[in-house]
C-alpha positions in Angstrom: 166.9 60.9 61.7 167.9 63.1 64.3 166.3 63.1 67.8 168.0 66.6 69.6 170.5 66.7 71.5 171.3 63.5 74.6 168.5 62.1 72.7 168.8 58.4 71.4 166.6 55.8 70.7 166.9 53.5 74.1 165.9 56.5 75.7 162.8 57.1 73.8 161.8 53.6 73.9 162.7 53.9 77.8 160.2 56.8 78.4 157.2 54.8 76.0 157.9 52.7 78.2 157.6 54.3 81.5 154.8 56.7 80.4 152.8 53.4 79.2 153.0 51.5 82.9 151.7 54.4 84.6 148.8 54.6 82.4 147.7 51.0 83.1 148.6 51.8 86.9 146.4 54.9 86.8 143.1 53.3 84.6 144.0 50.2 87.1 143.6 52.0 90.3 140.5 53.9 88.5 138.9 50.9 88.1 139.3 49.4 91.7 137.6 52.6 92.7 135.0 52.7 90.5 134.1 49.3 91.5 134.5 49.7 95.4 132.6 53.3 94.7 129.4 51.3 93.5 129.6 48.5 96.0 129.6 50.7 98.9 126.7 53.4 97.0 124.1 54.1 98.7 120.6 54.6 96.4 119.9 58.1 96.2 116.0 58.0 95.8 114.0 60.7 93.9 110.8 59.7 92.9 108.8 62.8 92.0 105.5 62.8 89.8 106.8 59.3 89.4 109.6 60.0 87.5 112.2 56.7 88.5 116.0 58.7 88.8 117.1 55.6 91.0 117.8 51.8 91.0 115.0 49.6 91.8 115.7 47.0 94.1 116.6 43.6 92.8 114.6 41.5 94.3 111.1 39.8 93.3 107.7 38.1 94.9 109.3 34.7 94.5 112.4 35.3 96.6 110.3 36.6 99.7 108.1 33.8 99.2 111.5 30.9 99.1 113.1 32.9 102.1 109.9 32.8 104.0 109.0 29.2 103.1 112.5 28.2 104.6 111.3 29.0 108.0 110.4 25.8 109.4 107.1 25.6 111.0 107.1 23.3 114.5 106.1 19.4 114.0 102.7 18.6 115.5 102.8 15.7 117.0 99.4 14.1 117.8 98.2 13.3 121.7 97.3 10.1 122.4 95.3 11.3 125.7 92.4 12.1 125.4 92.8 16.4 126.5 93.8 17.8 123.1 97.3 18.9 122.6 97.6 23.0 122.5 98.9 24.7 119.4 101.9 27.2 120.3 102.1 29.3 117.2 105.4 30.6 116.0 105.9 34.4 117.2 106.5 36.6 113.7 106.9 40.1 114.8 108.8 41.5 116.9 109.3 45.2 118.2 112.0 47.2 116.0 114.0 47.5 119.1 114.7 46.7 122.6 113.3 49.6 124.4 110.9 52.1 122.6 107.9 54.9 123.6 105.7 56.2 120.9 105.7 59.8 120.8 103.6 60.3 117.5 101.3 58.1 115.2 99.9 57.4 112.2 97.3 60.2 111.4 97.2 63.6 109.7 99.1 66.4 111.2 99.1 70.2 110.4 102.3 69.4 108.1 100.8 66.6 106.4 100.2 62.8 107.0 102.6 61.2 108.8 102.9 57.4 107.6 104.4 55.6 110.5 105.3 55.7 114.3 108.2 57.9 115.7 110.0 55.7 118.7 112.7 57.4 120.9 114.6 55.2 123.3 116.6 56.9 126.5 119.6 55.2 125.2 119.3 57.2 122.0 121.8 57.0 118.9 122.7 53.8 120.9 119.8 51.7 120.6 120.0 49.3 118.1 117.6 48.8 115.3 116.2 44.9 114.0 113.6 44.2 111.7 110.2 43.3 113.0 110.0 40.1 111.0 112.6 38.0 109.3 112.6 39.0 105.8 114.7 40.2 102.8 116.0 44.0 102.7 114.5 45.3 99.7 116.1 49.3 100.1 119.1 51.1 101.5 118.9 54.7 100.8 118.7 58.1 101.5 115.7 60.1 100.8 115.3 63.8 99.7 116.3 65.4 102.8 119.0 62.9 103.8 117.5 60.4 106.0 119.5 56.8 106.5 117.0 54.6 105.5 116.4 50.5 105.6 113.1 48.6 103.9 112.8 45.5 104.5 109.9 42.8 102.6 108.3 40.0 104.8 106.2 37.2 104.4 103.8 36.4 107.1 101.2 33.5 106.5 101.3 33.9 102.4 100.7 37.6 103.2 103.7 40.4 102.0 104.1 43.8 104.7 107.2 46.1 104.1 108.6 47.4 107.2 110.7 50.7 106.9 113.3 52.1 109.0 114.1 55.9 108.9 116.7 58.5 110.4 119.0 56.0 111.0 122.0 57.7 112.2 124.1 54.6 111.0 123.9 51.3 108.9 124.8 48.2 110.3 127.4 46.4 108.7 126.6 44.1 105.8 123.9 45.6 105.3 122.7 45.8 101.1 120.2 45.1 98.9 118.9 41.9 98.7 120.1 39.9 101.9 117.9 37.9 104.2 117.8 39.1 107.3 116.2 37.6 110.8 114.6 39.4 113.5 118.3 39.5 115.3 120.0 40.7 112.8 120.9 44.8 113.6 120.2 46.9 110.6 121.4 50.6 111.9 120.9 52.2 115.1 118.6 55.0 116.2 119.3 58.8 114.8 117.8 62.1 113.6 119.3 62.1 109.3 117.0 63.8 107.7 114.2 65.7 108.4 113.9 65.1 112.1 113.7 67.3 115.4 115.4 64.6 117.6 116.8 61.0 117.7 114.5 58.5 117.3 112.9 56.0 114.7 110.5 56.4 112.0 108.8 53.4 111.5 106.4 52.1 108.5 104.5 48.8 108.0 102.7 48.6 104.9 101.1 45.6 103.4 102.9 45.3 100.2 105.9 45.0 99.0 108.1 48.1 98.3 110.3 48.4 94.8 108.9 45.2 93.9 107.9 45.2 90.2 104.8 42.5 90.9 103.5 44.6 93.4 102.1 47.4 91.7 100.8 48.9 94.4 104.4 49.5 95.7 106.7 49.2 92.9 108.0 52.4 93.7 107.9 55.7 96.7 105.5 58.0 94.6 103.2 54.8 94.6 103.8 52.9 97.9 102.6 56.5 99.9 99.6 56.8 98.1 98.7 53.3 99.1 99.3 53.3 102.4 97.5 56.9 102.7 94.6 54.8 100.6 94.9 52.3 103.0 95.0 54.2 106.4 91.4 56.0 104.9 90.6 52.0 105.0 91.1 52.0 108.0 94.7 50.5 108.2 97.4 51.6 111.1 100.2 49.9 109.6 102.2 48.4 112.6 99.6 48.8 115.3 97.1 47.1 112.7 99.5 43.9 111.8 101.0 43.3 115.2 99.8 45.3 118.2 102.7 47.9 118.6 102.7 48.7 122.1 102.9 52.6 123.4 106.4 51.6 125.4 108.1 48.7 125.9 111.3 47.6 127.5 111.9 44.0 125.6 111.4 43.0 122.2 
């Protein structure tokens, strides 16, 4: 058999060779960033006529419920005098960051209902945003017109709220699907992604629990904003209604 000319056998065996290790290189190095690609992905969600194109988040009732029942309540421990020993509840919310003024609410505007509470800070993309209640982030996405976006599911007293954080100009590190999170844990910091005409927050408090399959009130966008429109018809005002959000503060 006769291979051409400066042809011999060692060197075809020598270029199988070669041509073989930088195909397992190349689907090697594909693979790495296929896999970092999906870690770092963040959820695009699209959630028309309740058509699910997106990942639901995987979490469920029962793991709000064990992260919530790990917060230890205080020990009691009974008076012997006679005056009767005062009760100091445990504080569960907490303002979304540490200096805030409410420049629009809950209500129907001329563009439509507006579901939550827009906060501006003076320190702007530099104020840092925490979740009102410990709880377990349940979303990290980005939502048709681009807006950074956090959810996070609480349990207060056997009751489940979502609390939503939107416009976020960036994500906090560590920050996915699934992880408890306290009230001092940062999840982003203030912004204007999305369909805003400044920097500030866009909060929502809802009392369910978003992308939860259990919850069928919430167990996806579509559904989740008809409730809470249901709900402030009700007569519900979502953070103002679960823990008194102040007009301005200066303090968590």
């Amino acid at each position: 058999m006769s291979w051409g000319s400066g042809w011999t056998m060692k060197k075809i065996i020598l270029l199988i060779l070669v041509v073989t290790s930088f195909m397992l290189i190349g689907s090697g190095v594909a693979l790495e960033l296929k896999e970092q690609k999906e870690k770092n992905d963040i959820i695009f969600y699209s959630d028309k006529t309740n058509n699910k194109n997106y990942k639901t988040a995987k979490i469920n009732l029962n793991q709000i419920k064990k992260s919530a029942d790990q917060k230890e309540e205080p020990e009691i421990v009974e008076q012997v005098i006679q005056d009767p020993v005062p009760i100091i509840e445990i504080k569960h919310w907490y303002n979304p960051t540490n200096h805030g003024n409410i420049n629009s609410g809950m209500e129907y505007r001329d563009d439509g209902f507006h579901f939550g509470y827009d906060i501006t800070s003076p320190y702007g993309s530099n104020e840092v945003i925490y979740p009102i209640a410990d709880g377990i982030i349940s979303g990290v996405f980005r939502d048709g017109a681009g807006a950074n976006i956090v959810s996070v599911a609480h349990m207060v007293k056997d009751k489940v709220y979502t609390s939503m954080y939107v416009h976020l100009s960036r994500y906090a590190n560590n920050i996915y699907v699934g992880r408890e999170v306290t009230v001092n844990d940062p999840l982003g910091y203030m912004g204007q992604t999305g369909r805003a005409t400044g920097v500030h927050l866009h909060l929502e408090v809802a009392d369910c629990a978003l992308f939860v399959d259990e919850d069928y009130n919430c167990s996806s966008l579509s559904r989740y904003y008809n409730y809470l429109k249901k709900r402030y018809n009700e007569g519900f005002r979502g953070a103002t209604t679960v823990f008194g959000l102040p007009s301005s503060w200066s303090e968590r």
